[in-house]
C-alpha distance (Angstrom), angle and dihedral (degrees) to the residues before:
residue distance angle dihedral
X1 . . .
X2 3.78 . .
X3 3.64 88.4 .
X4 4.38 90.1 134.4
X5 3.93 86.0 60.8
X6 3.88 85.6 72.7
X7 3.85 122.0 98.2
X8 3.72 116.5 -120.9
X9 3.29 132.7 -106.5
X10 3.91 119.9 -106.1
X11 4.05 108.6 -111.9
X12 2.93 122.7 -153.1
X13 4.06 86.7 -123.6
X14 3.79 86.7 58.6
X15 3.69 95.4 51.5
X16 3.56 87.2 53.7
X17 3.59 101.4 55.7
X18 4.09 81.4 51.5
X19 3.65 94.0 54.9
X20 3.84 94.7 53.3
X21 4.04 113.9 85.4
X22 3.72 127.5 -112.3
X23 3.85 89.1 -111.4
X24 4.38 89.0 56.0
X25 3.63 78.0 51.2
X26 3.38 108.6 48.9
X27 3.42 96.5 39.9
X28 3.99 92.1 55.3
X29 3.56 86.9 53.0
X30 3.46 103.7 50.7
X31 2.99 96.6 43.0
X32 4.05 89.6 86.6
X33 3.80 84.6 68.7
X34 3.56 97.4 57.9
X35 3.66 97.1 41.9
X36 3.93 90.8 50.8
X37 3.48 86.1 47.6
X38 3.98 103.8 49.7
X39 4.03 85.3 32.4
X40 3.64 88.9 56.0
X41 3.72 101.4 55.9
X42 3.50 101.4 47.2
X43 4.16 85.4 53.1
X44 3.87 84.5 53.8
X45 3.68 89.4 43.9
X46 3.69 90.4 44.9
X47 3.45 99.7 53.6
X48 3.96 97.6 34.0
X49 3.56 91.3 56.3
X50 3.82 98.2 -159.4
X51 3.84 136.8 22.9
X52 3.65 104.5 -78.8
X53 3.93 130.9 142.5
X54 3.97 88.1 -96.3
X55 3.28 87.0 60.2
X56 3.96 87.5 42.9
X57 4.10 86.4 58.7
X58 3.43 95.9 53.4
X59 3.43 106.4 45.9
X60 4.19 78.1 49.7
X61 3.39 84.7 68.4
X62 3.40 109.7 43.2
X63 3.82 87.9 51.0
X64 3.78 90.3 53.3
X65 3.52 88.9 38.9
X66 4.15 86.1 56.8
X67 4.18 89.7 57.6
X68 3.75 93.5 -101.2
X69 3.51 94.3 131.5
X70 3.47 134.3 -129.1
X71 4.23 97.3 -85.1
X72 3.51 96.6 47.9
X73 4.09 95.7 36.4
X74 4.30 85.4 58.4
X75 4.02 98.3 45.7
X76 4.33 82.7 48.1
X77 4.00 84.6 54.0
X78 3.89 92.1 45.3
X79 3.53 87.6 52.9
X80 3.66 88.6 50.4
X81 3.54 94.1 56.0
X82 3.38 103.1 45.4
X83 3.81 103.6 50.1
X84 3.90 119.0 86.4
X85 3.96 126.1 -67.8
X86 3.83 92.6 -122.4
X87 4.36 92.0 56.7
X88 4.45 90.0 47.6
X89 4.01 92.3 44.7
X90 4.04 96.9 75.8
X91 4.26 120.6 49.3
X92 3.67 82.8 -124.5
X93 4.41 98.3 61.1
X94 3.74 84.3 40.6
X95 4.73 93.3 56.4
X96 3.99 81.9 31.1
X97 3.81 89.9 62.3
X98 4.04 99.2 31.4
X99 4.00 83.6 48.1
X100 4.13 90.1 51.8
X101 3.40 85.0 54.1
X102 4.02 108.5 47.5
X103 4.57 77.1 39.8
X104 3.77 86.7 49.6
X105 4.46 91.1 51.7
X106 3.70 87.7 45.7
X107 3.50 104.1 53.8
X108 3.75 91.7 53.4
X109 3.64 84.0 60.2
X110 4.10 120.5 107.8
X111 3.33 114.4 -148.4
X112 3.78 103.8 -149.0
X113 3.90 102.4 -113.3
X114 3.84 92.7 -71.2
X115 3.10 123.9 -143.9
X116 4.08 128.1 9.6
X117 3.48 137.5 -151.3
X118 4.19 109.7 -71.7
X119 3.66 103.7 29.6
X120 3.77 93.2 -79.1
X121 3.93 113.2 129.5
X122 3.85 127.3 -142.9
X123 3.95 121.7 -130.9
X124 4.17 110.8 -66.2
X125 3.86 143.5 -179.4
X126 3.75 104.1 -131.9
X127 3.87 106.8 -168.5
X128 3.84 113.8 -160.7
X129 3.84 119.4 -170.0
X130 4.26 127.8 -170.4
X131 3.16 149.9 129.5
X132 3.40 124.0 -88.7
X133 3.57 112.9 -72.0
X134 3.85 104.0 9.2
X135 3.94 91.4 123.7
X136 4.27 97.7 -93.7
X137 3.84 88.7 140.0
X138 4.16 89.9 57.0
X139 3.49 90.9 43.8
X140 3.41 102.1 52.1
X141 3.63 83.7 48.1
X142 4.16 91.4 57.0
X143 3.87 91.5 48.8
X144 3.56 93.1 51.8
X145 3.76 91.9 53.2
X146 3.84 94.9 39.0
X147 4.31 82.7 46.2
X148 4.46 90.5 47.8
């Protein structure tokens, strides 16, 4: 009757998805992001045809739409615009140049000293980026625990 009360048993499924790391983790799980991301601008390329400012307005939104923000989603597009015809006429010039950029953010980042000696962590900006939906809520939530 109260049968719901009772712990569950360890699988062996559940042990596995113990024994993998955060990073396995992580990575799995972001990697949603990045495929709706690289998935969604050859489908604007696709069915644009050619660089053009409709194709411009799309890819504005799918970069919004990916939690870039506004800022950063407009200097991407100037970059866009200003590099040479024969780099924004393929899918692949147009995620090489959008991927320079993101690279180019990140490298300007400091990463606080990391870790210290003892498994104790100094102060740190984590930045977490994704689509809508792809589970960045949760793990935030898991790094904060593992991080406590």
């Amino acid at each position: 009757m109260f049968g719901w009360f009772k712990r569950k048993k360890k699988t062996e499924e559940n042990s596995h998805e113990a024994a993998r790391s955060l990073r396995q983790r992580l990575r799995e799980r972001l990697s949603r992001t990045r495929d709706t991301l690289v998935n969604g601008i050859d489908r604007i390329f696709f069915a644009r045809g050619s660089f053009d400012q409709g194709l411009l307005d799309d890819l504005e939104d799918l970069l919004i739409t990916a939690d870039l923000g506004v800022s950063t989603t407009h200097d991407i597009l100037d970059h866009l615009k200003a590099a040479p015809a024969d780099e924004t006429d393929t899918p692949e010039g147009i995620r090489h140049i959008i991927r320079a950029r993101i690279l180019s953010y990140l490298d300007h980042v400091d990463n606080g000293g990391g870790e210290t000696a003892g498994d104790e962590f100094l102060p740190r900006v984590i930045m977490v980026l994704g689509v809508n939906g792809v589970g960045k809520t949760t793990t935030i939530g898991k790094l904060a625990h593992k991080f406590v």
